[in-house]
mmCIF file of the N, C-alpha and C atoms, coordinates in Angstrom:
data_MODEL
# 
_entry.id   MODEL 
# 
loop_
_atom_site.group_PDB 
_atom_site.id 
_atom_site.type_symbol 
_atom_site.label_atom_id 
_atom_site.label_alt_id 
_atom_site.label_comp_id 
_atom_site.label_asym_id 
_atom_site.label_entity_id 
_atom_site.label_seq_id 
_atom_site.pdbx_PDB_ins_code 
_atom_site.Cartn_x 
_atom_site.Cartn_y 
_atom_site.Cartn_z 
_atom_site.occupancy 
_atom_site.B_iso_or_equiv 
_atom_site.pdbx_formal_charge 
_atom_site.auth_seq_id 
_atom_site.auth_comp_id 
_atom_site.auth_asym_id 
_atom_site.auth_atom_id 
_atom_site.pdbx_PDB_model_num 
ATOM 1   N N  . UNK A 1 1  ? -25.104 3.141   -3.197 1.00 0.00 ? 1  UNK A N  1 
ATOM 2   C CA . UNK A 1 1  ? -23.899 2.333   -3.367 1.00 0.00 ? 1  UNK A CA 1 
ATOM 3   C C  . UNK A 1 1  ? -22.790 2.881   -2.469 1.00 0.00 ? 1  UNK A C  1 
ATOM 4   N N  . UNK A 1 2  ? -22.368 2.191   -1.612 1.00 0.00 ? 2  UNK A N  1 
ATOM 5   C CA . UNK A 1 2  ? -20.802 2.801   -0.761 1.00 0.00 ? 2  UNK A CA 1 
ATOM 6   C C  . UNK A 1 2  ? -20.058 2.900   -1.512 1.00 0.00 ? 2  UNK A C  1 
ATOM 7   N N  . UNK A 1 3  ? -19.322 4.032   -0.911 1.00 0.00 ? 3  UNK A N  1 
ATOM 8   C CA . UNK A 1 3  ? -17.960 4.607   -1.516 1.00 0.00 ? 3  UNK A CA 1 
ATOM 9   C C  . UNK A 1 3  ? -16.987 4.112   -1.791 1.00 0.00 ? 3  UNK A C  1 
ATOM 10  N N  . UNK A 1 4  ? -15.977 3.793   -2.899 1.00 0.00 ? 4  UNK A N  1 
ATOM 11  C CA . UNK A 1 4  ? -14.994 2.908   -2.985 1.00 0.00 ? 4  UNK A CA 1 
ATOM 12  C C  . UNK A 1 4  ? -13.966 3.079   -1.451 1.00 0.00 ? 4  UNK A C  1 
ATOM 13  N N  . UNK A 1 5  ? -13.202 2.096   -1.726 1.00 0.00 ? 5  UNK A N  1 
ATOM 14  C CA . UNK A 1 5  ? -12.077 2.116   -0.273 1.00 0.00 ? 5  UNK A CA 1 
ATOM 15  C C  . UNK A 1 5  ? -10.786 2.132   -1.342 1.00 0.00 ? 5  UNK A C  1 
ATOM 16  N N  . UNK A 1 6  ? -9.863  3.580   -1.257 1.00 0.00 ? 6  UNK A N  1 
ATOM 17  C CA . UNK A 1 6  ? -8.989  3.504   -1.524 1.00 0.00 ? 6  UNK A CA 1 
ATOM 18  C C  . UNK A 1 6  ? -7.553  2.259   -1.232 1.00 0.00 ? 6  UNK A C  1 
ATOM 19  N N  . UNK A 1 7  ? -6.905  1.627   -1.760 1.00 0.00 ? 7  UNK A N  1 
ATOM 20  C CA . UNK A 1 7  ? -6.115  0.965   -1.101 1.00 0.00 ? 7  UNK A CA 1 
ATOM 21  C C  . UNK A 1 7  ? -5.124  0.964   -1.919 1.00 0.00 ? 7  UNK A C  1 
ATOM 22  N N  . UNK A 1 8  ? -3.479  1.318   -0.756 1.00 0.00 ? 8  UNK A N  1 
ATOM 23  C CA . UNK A 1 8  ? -2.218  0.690   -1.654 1.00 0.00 ? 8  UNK A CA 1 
ATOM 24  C C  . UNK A 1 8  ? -1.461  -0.555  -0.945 1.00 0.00 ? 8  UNK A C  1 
ATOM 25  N N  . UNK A 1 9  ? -1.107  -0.956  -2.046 1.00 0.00 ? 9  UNK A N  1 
ATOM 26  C CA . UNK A 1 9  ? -0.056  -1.938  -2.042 1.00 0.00 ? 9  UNK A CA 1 
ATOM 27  C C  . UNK A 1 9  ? 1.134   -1.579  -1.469 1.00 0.00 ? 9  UNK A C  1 
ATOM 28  N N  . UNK A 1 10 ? 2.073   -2.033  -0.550 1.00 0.00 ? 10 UNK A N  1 
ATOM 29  C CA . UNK A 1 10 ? 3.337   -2.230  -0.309 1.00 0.00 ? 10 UNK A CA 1 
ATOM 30  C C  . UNK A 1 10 ? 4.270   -3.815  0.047  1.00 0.00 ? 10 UNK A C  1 
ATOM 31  N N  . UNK A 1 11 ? 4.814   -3.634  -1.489 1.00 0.00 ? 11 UNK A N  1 
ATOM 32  C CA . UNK A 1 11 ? 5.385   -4.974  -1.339 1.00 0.00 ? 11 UNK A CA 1 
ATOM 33  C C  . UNK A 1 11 ? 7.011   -5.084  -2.072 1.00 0.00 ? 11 UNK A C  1 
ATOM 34  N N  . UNK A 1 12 ? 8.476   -5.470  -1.576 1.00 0.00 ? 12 UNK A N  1 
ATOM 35  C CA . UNK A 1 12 ? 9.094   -4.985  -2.092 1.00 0.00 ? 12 UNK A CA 1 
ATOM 36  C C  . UNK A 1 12 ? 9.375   -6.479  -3.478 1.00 0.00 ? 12 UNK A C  1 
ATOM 37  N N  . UNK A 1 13 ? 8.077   -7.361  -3.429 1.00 0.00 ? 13 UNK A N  1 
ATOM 38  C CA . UNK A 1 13 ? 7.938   -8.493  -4.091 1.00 0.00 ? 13 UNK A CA 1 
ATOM 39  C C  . UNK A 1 13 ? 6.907   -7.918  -5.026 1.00 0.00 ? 13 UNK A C  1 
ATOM 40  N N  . UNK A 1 14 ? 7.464   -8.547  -6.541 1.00 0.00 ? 14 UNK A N  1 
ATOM 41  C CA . UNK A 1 14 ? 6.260   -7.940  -7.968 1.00 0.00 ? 14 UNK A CA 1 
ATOM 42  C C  . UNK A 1 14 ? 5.721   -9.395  -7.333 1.00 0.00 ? 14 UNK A C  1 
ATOM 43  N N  . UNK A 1 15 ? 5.832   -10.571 -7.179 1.00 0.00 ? 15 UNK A N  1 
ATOM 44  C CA . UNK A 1 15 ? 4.876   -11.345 -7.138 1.00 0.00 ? 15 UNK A CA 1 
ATOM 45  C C  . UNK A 1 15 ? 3.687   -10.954 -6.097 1.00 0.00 ? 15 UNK A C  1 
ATOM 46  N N  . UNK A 1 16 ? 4.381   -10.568 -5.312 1.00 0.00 ? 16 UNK A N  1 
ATOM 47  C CA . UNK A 1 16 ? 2.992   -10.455 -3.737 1.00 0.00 ? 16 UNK A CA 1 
ATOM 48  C C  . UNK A 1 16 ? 2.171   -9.556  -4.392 1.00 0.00 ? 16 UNK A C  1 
ATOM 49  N N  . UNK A 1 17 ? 3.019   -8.512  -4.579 1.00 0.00 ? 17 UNK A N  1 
ATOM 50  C CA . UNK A 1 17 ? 2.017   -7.324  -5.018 1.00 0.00 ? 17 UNK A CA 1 
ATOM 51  C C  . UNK A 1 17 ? 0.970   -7.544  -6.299 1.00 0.00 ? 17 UNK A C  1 
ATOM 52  N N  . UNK A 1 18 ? 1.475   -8.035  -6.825 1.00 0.00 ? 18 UNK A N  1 
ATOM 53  C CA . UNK A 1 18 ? 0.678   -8.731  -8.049 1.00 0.00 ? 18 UNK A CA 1 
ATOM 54  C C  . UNK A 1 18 ? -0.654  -9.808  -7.677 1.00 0.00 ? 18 UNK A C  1 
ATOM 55  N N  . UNK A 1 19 ? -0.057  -10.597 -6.478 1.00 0.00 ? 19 UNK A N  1 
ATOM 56  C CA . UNK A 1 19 ? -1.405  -11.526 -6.035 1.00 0.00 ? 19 UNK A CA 1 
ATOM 57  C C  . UNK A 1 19 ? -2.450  -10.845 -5.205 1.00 0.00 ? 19 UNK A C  1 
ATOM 58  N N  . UNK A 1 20 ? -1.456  -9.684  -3.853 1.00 0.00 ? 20 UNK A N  1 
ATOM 59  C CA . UNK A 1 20 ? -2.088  -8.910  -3.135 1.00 0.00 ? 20 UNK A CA 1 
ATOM 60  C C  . UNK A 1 20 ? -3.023  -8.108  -3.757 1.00 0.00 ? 20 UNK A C  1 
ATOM 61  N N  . UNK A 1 21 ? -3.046  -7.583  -5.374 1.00 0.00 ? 21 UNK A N  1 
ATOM 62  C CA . UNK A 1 21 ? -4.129  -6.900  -6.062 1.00 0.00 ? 21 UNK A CA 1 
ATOM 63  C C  . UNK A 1 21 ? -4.667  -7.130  -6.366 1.00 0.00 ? 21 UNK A C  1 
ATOM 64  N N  . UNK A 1 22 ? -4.620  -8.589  -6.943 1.00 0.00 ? 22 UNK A N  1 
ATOM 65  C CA . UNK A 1 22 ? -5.512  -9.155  -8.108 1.00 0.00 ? 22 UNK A CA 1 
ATOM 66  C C  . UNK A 1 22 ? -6.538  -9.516  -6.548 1.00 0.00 ? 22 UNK A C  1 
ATOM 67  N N  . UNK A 1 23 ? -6.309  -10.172 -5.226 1.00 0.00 ? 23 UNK A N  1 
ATOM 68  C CA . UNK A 1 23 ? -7.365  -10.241 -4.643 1.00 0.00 ? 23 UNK A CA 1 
ATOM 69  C C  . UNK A 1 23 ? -8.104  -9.790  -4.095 1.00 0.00 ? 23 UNK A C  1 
ATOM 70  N N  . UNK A 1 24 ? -7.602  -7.977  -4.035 1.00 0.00 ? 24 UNK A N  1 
ATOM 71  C CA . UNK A 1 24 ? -8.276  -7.353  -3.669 1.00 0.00 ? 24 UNK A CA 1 
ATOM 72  C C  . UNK A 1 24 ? -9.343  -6.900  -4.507 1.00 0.00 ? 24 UNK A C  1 
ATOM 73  N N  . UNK A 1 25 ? -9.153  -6.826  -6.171 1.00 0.00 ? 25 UNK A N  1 
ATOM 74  C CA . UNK A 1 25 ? -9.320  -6.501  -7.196 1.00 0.00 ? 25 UNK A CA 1 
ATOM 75  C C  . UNK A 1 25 ? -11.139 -7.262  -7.618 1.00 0.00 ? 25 UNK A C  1 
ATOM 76  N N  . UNK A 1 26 ? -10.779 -8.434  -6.904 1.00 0.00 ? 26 UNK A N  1 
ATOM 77  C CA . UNK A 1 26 ? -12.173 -9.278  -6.858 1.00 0.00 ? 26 UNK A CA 1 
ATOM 78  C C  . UNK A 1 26 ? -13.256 -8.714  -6.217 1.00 0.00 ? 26 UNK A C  1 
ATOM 79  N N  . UNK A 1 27 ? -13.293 -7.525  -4.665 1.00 0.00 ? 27 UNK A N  1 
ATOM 80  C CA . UNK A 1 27 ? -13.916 -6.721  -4.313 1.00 0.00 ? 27 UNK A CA 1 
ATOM 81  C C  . UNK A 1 27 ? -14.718 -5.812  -5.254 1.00 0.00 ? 27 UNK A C  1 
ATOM 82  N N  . UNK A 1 28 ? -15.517 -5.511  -4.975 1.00 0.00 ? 28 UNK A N  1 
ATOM 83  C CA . UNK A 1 28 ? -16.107 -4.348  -6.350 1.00 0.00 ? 28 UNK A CA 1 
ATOM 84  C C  . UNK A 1 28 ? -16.013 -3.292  -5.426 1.00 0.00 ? 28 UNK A C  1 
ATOM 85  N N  . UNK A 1 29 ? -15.968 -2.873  -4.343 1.00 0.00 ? 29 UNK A N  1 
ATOM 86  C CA . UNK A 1 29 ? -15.918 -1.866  -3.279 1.00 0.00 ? 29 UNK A CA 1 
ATOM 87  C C  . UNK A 1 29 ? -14.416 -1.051  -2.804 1.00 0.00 ? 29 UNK A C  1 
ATOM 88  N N  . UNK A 1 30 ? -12.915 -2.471  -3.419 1.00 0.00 ? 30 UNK A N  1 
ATOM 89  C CA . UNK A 1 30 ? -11.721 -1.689  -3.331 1.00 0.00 ? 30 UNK A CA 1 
ATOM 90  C C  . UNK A 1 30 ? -11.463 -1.499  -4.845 1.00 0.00 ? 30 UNK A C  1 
ATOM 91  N N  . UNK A 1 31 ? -10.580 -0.170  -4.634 1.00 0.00 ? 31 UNK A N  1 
ATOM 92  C CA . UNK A 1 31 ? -9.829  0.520   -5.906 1.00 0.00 ? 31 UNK A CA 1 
ATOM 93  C C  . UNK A 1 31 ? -8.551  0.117   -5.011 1.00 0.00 ? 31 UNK A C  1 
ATOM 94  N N  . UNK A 1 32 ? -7.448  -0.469  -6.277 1.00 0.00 ? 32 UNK A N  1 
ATOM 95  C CA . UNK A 1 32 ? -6.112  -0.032  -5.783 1.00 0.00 ? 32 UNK A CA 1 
ATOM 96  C C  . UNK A 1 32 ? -5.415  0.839   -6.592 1.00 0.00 ? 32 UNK A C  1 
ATOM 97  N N  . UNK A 1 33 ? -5.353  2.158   -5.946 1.00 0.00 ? 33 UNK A N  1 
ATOM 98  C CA . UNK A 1 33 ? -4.863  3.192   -6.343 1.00 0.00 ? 33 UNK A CA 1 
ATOM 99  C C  . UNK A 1 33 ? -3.762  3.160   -6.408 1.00 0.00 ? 33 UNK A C  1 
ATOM 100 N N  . UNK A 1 34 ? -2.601  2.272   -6.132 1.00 0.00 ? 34 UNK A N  1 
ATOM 101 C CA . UNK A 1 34 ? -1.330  2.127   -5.878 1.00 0.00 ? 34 UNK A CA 1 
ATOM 102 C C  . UNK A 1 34 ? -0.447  0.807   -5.716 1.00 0.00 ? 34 UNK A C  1 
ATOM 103 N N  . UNK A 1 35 ? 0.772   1.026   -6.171 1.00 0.00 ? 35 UNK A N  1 
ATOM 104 C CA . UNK A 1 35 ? 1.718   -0.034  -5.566 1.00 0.00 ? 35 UNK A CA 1 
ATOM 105 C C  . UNK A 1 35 ? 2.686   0.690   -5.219 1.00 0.00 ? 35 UNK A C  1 
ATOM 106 N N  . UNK A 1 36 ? 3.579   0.769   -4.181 1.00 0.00 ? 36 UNK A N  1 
ATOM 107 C CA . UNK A 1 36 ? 4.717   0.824   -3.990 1.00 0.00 ? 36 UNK A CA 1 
ATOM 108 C C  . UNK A 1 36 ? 5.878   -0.389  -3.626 1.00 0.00 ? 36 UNK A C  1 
ATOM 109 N N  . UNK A 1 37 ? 7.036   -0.165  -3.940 1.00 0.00 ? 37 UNK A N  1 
ATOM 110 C CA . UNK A 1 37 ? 7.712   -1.024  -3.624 1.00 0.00 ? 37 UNK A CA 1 
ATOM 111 C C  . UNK A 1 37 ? 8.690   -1.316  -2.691 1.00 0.00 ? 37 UNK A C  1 
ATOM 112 N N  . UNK A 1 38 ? 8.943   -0.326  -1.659 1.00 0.00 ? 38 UNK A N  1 
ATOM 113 C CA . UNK A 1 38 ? 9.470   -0.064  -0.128 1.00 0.00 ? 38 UNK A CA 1 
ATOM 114 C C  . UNK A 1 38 ? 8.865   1.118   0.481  1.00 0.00 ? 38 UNK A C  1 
ATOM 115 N N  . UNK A 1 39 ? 9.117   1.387   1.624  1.00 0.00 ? 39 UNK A N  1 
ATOM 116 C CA . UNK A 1 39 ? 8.808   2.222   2.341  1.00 0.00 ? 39 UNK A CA 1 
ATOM 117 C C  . UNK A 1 39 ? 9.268   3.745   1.850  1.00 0.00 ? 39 UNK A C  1 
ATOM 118 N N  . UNK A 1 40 ? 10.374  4.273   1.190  1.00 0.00 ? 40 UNK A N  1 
ATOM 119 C CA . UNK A 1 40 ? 10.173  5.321   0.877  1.00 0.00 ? 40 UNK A CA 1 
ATOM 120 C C  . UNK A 1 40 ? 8.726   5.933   -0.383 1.00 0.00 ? 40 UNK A C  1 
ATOM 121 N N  . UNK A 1 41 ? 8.991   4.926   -1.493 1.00 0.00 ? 41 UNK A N  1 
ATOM 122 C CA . UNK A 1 41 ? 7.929   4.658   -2.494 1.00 0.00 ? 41 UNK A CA 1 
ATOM 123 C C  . UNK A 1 41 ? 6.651   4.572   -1.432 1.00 0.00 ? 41 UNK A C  1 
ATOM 124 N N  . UNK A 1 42 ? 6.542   4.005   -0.803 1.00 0.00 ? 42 UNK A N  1 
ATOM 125 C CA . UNK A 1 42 ? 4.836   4.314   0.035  1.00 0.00 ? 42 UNK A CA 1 
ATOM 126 C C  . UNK A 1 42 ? 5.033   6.016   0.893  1.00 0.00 ? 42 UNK A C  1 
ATOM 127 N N  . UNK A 1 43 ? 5.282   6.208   1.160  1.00 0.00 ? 43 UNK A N  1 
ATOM 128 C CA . UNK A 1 43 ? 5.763   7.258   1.512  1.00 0.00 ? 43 UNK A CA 1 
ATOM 129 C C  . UNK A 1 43 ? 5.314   8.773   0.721  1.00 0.00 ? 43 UNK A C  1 
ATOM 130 N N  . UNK A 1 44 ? 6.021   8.690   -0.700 1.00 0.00 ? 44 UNK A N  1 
ATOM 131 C CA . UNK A 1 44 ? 5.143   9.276   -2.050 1.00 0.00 ? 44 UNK A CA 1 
ATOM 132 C C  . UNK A 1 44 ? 4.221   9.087   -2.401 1.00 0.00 ? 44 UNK A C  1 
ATOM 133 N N  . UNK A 1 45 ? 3.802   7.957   -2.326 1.00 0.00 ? 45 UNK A N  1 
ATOM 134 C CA . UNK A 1 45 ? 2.373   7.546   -2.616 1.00 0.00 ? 45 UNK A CA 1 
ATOM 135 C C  . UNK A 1 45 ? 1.243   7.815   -1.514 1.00 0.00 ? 45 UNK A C  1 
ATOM 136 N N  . UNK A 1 46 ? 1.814   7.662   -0.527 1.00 0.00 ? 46 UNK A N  1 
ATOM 137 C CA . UNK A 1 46 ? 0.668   7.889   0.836  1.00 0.00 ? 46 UNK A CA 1 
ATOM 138 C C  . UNK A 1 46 ? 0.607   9.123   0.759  1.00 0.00 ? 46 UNK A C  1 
ATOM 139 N N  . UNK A 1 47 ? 1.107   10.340  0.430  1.00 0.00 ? 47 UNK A N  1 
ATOM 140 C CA . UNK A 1 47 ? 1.253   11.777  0.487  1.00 0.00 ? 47 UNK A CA 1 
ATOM 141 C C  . UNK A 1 47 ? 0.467   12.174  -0.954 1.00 0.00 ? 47 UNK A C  1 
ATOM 142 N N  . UNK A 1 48 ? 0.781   11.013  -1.877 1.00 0.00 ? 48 UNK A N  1 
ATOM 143 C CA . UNK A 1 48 ? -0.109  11.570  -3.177 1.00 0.00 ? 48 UNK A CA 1 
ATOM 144 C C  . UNK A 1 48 ? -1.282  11.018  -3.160 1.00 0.00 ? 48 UNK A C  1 
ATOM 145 N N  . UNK A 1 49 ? -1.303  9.921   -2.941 1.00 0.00 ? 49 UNK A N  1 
ATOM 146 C CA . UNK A 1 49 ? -2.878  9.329   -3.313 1.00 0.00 ? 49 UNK A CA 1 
ATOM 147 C C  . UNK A 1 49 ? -3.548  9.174   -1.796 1.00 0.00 ? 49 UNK A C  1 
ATOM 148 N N  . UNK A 1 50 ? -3.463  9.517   -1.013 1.00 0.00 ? 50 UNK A N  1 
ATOM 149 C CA . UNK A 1 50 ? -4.181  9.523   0.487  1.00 0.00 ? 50 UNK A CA 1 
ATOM 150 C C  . UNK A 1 50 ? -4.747  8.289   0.508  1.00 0.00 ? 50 UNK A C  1 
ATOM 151 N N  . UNK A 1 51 ? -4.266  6.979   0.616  1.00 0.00 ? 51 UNK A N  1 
ATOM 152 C CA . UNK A 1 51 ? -5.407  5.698   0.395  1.00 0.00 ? 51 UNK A CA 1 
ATOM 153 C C  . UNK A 1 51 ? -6.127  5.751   2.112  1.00 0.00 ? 51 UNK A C  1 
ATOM 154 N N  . UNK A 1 52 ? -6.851  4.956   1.799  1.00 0.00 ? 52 UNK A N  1 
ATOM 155 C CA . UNK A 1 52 ? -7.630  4.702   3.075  1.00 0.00 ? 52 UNK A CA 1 
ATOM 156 C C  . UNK A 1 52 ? -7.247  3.404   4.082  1.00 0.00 ? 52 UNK A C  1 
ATOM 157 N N  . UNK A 1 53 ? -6.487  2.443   2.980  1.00 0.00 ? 53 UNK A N  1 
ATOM 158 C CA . UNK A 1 53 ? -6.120  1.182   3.407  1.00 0.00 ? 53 UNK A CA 1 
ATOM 159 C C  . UNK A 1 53 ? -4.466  0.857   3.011  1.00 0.00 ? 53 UNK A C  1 
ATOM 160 N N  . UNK A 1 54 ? -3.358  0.671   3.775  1.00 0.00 ? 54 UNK A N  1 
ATOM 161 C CA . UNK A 1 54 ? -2.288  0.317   2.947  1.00 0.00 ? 54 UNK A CA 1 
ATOM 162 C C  . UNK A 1 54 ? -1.620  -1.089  3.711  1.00 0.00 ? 54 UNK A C  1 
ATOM 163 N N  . UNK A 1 55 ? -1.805  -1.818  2.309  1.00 0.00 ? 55 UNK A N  1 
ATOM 164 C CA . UNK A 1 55 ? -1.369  -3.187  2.913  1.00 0.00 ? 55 UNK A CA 1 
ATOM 165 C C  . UNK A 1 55 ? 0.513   -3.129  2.790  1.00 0.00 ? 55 UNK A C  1 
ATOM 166 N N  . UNK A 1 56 ? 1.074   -3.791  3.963  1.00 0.00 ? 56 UNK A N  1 
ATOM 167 C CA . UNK A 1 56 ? 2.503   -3.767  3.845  1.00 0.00 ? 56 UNK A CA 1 
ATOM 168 C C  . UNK A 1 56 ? 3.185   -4.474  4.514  1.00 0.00 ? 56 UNK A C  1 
ATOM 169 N N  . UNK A 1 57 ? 4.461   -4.847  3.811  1.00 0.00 ? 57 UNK A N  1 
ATOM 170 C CA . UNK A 1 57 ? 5.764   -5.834  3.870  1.00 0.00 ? 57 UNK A CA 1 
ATOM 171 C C  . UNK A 1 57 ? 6.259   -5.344  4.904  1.00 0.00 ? 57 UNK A C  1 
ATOM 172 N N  . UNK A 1 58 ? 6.740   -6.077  5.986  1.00 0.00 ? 58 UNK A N  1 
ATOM 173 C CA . UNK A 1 58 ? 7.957   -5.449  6.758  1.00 0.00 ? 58 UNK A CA 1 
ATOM 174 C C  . UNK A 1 58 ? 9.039   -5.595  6.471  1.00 0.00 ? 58 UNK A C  1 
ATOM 175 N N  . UNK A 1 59 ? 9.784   -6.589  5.675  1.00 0.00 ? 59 UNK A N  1 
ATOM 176 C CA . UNK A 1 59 ? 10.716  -6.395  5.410  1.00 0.00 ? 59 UNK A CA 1 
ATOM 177 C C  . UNK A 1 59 ? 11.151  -6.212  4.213  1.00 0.00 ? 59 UNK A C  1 
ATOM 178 N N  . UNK A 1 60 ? 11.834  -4.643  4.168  1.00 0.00 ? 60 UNK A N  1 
ATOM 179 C CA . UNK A 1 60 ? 11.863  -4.474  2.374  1.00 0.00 ? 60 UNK A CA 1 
ATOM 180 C C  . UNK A 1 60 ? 12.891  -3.892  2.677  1.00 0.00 ? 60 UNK A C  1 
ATOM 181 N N  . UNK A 1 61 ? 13.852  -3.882  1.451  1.00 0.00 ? 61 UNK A N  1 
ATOM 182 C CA . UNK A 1 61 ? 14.871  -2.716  1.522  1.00 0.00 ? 61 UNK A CA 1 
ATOM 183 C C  . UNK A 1 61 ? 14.916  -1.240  1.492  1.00 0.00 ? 61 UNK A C  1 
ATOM 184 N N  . UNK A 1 62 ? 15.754  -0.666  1.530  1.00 0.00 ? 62 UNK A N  1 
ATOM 185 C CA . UNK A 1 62 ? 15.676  1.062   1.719  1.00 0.00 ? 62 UNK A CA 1 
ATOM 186 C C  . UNK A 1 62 ? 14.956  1.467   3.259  1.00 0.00 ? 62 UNK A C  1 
ATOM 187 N N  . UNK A 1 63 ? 13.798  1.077   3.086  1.00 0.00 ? 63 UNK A N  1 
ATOM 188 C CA . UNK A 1 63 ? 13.201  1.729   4.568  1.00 0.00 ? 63 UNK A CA 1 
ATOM 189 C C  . UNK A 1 63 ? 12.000  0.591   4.774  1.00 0.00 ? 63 UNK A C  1 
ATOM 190 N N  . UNK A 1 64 ? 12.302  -0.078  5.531  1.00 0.00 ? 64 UNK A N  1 
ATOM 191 C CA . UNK A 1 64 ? 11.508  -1.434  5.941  1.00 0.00 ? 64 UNK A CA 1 
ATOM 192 C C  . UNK A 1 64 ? 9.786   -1.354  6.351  1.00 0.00 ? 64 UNK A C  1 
ATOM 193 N N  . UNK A 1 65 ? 9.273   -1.840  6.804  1.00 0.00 ? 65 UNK A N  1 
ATOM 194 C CA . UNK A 1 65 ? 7.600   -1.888  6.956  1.00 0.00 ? 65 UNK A CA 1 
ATOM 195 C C  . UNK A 1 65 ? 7.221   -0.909  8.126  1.00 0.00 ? 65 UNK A C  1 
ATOM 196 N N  . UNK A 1 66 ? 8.264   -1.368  9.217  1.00 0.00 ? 66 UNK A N  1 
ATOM 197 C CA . UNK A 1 66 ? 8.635   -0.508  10.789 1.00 0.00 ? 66 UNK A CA 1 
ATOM 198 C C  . UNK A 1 66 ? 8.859   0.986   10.461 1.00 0.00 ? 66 UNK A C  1 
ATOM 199 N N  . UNK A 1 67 ? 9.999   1.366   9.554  1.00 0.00 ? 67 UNK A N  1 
ATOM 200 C CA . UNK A 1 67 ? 10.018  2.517   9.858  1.00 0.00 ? 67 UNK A CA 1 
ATOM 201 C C  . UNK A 1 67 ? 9.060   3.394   8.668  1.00 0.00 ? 67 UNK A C  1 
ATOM 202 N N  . UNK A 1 68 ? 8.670   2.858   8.125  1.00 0.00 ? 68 UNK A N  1 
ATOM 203 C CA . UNK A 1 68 ? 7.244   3.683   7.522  1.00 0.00 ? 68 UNK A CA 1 
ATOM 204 C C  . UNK A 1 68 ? 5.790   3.746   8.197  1.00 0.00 ? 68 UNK A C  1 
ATOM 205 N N  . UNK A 1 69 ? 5.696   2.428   9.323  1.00 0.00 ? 69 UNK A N  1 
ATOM 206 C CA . UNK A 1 69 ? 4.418   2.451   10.237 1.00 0.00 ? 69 UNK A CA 1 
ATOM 207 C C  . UNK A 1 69 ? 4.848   3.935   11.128 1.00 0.00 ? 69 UNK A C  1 
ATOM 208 N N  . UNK A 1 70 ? 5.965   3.813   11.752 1.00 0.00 ? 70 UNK A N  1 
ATOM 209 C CA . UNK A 1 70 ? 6.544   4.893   12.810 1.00 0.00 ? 70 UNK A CA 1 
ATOM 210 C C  . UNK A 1 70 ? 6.479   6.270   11.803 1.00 0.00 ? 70 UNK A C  1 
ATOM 211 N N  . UNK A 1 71 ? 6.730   6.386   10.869 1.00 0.00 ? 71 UNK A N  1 
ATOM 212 C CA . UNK A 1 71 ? 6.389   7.357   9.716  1.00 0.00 ? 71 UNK A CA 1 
ATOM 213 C C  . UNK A 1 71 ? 5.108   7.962   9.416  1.00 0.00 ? 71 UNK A C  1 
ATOM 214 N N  . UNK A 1 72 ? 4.364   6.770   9.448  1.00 0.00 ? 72 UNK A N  1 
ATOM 215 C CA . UNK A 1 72 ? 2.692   6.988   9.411  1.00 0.00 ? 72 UNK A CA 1 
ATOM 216 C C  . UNK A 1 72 ? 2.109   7.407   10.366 1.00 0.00 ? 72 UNK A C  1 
ATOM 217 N N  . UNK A 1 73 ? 2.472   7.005   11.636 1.00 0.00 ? 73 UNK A N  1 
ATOM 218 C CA . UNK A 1 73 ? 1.675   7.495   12.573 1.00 0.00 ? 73 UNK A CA 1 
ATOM 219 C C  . UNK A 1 73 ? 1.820   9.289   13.074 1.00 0.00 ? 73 UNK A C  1 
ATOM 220 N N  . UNK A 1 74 ? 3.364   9.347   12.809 1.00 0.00 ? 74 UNK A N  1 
ATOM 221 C CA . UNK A 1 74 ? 3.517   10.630  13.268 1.00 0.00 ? 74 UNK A CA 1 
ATOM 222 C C  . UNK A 1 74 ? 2.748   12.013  12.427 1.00 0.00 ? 74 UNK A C  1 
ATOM 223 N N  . UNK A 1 75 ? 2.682   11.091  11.215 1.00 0.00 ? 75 UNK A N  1 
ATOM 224 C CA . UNK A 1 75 ? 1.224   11.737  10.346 1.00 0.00 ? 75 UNK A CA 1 
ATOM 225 C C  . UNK A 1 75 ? 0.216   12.397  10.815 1.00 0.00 ? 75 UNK A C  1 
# 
């Protein structure tokens, strides 16, 4: 059996994030280990739960989609 695929959510919308899971949720192969709700919140979460996959909003408040990709990479 393959290994689950970690994945978080970033959405600064409870609705998206809520639809964005439930369809991932239909997979038997993703876990979503996470939601965050802007870019700092993914940020904590990408440092705690190491996902493998993180789906995300660009435009959110506090720290937008951009400056958490530019965040990620320097990772």
């Amino acid at each position: 059996m393959p290994e689950e695929i970690k994945v978080l959510v970033v959405d600064d919308s409870a609705f998206s994030r809520q639809t964005i899971k439930n369809m991932l949720l239909k997979a038997p192969i993703i876990d979503v280990i996470g939601i965050a709700v802007d870019g700092i919140d993914a940020i904590k979460k990408t440092l705690r739960y190491r996902p493998d996959i993180i789906t995300l909003d660009l435009e959110m408040p506090e720290m937008d989609g951009f400056s958490f990709l530019r965040w990620l990479m320097r990772l």
